[in-house]
N, CA, C and O atoms as a DFTB+ gen file, in Angstrom:
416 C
 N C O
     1  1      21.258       9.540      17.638
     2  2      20.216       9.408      16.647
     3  2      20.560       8.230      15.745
     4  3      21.711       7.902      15.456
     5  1      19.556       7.684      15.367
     6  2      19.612       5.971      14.968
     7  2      19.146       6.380      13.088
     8  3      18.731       7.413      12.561
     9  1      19.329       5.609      12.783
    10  2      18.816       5.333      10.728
    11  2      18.042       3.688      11.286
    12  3      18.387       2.597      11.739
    13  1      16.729       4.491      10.850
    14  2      15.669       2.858      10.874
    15  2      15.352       2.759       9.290
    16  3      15.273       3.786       8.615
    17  1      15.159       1.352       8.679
    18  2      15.264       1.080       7.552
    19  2      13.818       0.373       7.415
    20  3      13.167      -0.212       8.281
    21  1      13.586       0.558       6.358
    22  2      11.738       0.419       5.530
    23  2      11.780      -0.441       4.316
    24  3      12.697      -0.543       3.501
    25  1      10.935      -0.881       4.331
    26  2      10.781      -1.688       2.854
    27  2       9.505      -1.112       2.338
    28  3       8.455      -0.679       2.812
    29  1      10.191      -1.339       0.839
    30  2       9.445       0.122       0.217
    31  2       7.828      -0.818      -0.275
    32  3       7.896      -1.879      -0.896
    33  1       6.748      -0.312       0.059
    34  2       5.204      -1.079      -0.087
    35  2       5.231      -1.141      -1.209
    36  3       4.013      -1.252      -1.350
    37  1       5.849      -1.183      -2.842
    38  2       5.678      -1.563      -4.018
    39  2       6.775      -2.975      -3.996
    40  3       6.660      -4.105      -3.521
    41  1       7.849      -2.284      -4.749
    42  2       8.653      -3.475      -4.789
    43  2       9.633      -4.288      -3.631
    44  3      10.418      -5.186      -3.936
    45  1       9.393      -3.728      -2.108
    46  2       9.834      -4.461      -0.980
    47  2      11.282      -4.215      -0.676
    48  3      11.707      -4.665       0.389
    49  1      12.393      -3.323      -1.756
    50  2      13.194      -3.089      -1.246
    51  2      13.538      -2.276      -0.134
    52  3      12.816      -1.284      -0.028
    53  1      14.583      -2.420       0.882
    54  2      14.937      -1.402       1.998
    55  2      16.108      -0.238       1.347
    56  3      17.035      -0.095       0.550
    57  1      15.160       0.513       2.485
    58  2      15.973       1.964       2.283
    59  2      16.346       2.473       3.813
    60  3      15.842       1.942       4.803
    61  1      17.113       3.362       3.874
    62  2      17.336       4.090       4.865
    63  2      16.268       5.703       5.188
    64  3      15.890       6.350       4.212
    65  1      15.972       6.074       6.360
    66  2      15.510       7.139       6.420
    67  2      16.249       8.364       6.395
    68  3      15.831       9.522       6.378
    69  1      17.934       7.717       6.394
    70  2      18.433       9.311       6.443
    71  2      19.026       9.557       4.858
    72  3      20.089      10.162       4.715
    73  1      18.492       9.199       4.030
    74  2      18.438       9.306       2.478
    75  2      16.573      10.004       2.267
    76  3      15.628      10.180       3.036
    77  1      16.772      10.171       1.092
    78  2      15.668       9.894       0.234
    79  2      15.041       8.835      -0.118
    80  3      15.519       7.781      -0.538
    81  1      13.148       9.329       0.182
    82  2      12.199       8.532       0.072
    83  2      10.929       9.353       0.529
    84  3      10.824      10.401       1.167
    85  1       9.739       8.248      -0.191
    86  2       8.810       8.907      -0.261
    87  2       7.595       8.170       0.743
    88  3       7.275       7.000       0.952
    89  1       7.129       9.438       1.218
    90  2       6.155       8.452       2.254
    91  2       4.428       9.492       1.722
    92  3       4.202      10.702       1.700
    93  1       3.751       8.549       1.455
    94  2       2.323       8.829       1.043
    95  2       1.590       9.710       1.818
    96  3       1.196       9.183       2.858
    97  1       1.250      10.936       1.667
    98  2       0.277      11.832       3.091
    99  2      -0.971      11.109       3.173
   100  3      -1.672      10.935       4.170
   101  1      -1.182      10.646       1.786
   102  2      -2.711      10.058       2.101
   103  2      -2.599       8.470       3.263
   104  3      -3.019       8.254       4.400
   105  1      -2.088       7.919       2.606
   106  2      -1.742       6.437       3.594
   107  2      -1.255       6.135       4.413
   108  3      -1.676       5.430       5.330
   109  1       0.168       6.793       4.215
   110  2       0.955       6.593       4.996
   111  2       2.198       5.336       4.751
   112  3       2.929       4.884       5.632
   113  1       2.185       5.040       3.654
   114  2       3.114       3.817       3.320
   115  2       4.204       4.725       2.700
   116  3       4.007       5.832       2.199
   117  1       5.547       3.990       2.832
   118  2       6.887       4.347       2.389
   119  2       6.947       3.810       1.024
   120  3       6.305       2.855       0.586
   121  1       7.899       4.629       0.334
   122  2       8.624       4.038      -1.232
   123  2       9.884       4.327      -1.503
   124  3      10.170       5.487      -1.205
   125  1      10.727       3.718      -1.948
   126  2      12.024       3.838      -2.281
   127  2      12.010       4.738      -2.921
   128  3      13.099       5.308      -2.852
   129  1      11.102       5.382      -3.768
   130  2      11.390       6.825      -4.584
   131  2       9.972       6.951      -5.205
   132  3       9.149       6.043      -5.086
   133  1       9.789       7.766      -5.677
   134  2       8.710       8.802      -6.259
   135  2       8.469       8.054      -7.241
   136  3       7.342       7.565      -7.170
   137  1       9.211       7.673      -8.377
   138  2       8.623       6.985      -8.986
   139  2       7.834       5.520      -8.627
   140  3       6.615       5.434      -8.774
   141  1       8.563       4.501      -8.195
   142  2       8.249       3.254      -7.526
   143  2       6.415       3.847      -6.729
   144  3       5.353       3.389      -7.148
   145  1       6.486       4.601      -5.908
   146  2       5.451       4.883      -5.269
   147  2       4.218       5.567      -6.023
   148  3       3.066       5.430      -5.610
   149  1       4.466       6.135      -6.891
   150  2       3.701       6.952      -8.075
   151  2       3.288       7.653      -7.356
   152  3       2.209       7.483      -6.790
   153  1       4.209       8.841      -7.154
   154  2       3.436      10.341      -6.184
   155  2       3.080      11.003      -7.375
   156  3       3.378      11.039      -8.569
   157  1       1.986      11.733      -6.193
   158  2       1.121      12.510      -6.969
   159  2       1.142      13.614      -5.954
   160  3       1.392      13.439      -4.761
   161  1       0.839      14.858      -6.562
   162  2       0.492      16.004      -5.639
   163  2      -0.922      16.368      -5.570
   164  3      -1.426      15.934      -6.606
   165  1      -1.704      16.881      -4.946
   166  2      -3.182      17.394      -5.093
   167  2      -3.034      18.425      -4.300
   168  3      -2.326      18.602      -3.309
   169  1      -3.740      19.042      -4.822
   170  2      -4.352      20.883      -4.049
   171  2      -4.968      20.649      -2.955
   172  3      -5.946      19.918      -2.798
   173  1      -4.147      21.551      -1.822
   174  2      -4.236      21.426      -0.303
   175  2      -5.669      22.338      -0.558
   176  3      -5.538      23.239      -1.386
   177  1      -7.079      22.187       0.098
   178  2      -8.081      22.748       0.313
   179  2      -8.405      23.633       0.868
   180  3      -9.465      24.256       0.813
   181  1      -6.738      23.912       1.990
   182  2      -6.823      24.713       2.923
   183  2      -5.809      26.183       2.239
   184  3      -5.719      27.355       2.604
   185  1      -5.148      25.362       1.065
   186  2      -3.861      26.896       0.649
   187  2      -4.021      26.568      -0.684
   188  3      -3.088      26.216      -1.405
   189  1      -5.521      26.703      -1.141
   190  2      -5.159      26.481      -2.750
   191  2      -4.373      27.429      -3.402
   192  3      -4.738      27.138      -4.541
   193  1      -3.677      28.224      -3.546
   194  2      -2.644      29.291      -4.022
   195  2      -1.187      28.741      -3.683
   196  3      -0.157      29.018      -4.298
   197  1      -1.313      27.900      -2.569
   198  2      -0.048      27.257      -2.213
   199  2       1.026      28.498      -1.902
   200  3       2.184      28.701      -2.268
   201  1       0.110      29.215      -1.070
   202  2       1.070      30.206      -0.210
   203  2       1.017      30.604       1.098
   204  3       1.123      31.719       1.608
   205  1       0.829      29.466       1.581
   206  2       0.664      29.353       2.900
   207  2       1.696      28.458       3.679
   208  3       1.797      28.133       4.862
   209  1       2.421      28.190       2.541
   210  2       3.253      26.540       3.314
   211  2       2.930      25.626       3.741
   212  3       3.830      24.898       4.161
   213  1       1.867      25.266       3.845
   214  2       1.040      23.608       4.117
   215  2       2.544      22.582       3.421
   216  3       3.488      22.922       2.708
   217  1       2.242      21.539       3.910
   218  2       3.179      20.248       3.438
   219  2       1.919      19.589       2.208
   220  3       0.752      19.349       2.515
   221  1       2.413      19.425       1.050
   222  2       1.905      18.982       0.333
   223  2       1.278      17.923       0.944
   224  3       1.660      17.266       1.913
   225  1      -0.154      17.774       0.002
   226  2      -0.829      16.509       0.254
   227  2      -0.378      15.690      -0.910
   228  3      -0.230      16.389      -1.912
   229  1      -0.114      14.422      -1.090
   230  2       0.251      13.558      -1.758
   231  2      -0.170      12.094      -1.787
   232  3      -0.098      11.417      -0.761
   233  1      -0.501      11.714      -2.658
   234  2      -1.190      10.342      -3.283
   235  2      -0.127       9.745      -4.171
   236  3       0.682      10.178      -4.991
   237  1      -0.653       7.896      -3.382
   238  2       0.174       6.948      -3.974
   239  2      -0.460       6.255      -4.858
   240  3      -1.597       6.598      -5.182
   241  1       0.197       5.062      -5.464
   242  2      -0.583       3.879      -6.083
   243  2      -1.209       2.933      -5.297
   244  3      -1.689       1.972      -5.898
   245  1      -1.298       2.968      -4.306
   246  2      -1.893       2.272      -2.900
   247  2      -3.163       2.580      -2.979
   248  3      -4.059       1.792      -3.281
   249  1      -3.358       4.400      -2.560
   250  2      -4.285       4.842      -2.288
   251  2      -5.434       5.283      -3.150
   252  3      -6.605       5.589      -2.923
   253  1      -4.507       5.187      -4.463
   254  2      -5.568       5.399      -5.643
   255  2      -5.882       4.206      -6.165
   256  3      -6.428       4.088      -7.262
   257  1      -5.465       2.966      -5.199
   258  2      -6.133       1.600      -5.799
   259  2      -5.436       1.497      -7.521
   260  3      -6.093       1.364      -8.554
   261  1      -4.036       1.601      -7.399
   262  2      -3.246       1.419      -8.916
   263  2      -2.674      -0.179      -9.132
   264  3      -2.538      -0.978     -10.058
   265  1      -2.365      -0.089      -7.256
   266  2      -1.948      -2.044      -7.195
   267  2      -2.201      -1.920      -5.791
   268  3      -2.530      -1.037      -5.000
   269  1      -1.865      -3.394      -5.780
   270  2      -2.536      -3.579      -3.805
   271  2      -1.345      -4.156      -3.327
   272  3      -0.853      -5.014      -4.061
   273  1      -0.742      -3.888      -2.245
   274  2      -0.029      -4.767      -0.794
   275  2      -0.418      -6.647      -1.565
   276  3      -1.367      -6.826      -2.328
   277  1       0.424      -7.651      -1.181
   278  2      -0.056      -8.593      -1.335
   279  2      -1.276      -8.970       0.252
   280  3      -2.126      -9.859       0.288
   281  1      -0.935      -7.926       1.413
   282  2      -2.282      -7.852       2.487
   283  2      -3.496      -7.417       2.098
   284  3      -4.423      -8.179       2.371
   285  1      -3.802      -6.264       1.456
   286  2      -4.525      -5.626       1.116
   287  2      -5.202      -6.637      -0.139
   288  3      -6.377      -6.934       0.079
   289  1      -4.750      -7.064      -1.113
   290  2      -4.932      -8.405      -1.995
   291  2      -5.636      -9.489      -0.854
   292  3      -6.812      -9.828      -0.980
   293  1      -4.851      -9.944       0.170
   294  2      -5.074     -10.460       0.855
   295  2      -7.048     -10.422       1.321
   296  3      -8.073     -11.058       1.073
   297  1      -6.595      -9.230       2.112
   298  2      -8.093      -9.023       3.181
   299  2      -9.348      -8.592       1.725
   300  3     -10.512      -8.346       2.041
   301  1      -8.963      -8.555       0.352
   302  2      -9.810      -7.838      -0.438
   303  2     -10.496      -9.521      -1.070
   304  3     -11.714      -9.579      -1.243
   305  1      -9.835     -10.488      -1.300
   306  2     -10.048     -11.666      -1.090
   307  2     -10.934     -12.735      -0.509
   308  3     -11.568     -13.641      -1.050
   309  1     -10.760     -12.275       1.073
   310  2     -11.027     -13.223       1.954
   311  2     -12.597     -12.849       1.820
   312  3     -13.485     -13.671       1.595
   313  1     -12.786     -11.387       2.010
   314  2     -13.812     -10.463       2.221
   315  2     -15.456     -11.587       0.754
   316  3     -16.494     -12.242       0.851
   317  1     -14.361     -10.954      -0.473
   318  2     -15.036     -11.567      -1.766
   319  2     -15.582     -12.881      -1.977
   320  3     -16.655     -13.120      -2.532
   321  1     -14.509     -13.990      -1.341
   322  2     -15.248     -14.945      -1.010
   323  2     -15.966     -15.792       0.090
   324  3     -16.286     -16.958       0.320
   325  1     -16.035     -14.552       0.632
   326  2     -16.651     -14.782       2.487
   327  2     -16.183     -16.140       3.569
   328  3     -16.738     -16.990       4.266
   329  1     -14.750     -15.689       3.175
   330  2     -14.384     -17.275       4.273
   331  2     -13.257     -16.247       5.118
   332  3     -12.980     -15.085       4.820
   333  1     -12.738     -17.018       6.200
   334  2     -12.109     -16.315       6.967
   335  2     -10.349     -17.100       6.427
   336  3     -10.050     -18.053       5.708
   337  1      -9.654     -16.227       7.117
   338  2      -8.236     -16.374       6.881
   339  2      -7.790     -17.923       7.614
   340  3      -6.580     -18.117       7.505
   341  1      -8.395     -18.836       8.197
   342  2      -8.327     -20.069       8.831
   343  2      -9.027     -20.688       7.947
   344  3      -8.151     -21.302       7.337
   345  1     -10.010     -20.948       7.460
   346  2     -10.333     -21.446       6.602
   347  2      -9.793     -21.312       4.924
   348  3     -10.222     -21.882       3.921
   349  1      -8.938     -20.549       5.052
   350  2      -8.320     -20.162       3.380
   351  2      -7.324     -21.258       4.019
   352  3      -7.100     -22.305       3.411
   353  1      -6.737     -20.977       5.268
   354  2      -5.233     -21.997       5.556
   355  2      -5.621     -23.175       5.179
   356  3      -4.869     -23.933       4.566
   357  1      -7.367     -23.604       5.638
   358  2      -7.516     -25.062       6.014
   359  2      -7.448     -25.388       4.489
   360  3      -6.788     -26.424       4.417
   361  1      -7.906     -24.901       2.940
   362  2      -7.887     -24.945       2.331
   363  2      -6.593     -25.006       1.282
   364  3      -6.527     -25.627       0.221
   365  1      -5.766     -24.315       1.802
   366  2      -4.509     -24.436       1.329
   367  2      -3.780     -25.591       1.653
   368  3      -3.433     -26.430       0.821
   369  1      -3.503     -25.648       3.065
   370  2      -3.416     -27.153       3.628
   371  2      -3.444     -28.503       2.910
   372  3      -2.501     -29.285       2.792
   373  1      -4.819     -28.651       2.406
   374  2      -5.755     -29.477       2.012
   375  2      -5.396     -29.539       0.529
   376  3      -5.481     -30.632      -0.032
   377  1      -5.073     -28.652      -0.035
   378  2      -4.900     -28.361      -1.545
   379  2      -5.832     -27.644      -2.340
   380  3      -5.473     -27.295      -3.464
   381  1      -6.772     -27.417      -2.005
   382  2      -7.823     -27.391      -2.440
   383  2      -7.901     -26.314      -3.184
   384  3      -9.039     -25.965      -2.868
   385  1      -7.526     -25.484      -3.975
   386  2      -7.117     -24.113      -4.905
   387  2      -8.594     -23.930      -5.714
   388  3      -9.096     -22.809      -5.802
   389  1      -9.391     -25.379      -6.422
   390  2     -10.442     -25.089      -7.335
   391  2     -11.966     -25.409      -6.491
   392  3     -13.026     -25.763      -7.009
   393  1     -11.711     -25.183      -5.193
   394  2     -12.915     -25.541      -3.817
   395  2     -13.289     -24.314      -3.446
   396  3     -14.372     -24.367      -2.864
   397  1     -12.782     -23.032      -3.547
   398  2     -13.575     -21.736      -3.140
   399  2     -14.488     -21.746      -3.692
   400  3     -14.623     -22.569      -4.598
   401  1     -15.515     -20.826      -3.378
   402  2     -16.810     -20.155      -3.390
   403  2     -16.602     -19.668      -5.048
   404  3     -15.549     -19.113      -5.362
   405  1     -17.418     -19.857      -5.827
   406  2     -17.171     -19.243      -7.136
   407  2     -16.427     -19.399      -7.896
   408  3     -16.342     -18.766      -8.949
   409  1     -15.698     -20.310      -7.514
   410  2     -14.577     -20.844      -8.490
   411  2     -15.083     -21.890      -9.849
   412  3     -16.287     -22.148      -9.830
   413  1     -14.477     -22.355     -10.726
   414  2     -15.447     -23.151     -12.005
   415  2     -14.326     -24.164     -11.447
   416  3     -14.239     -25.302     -11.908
């Protein structure tokens, strides 16, 4: 049995899996700890009494849109100013930072 190592989706540090860490039920992204990730618990729909043993459902800052991935930044971006990810390059390339769509 192997230890595979993660970088945590807030601040990018690696951790090990055979330690402690937190992985989002809603998303699915890893965090170096509970805090860094901002867990949250919410009431399973299926054991609201929470006596059934369900695995907690749990929410991050990801998923509650608290901060974004610099990808997620990314694709939320490209989307807003309707150009594709080749054309942001050609633009970067080029220099061009005050040439997007909506920009002053």
């Amino acid at each position: 049995m192997g230890v595979d190592f993660y970088a945590c989706a807030n601040c990018g540090r690696t951790f090990p899996d055979c330690g402690y860490y937190f992985s989002c039920y809603t998303c699915n992204h890893h965090f170096c700890s509970n805090d860094c990730g901002g867990r949250e618990v919410e009431q399973d729909p299926n054991d609201p009494d929470g006596t059934k043993g369900y695995e907690e459902i749990t929410t991050c800052i990801l998923c509650r849109k608290e901060d974004a991935t610099d990808y997620q930044l990314l694709k939320f971006l490209l989307n807003h100013f309707k150009i594709t990810r080749e054309q942001a390059m050609e633009l970067y390339r080029n220099g061009e930072q005050g040439n997007l769509p909506g920009s002053s």
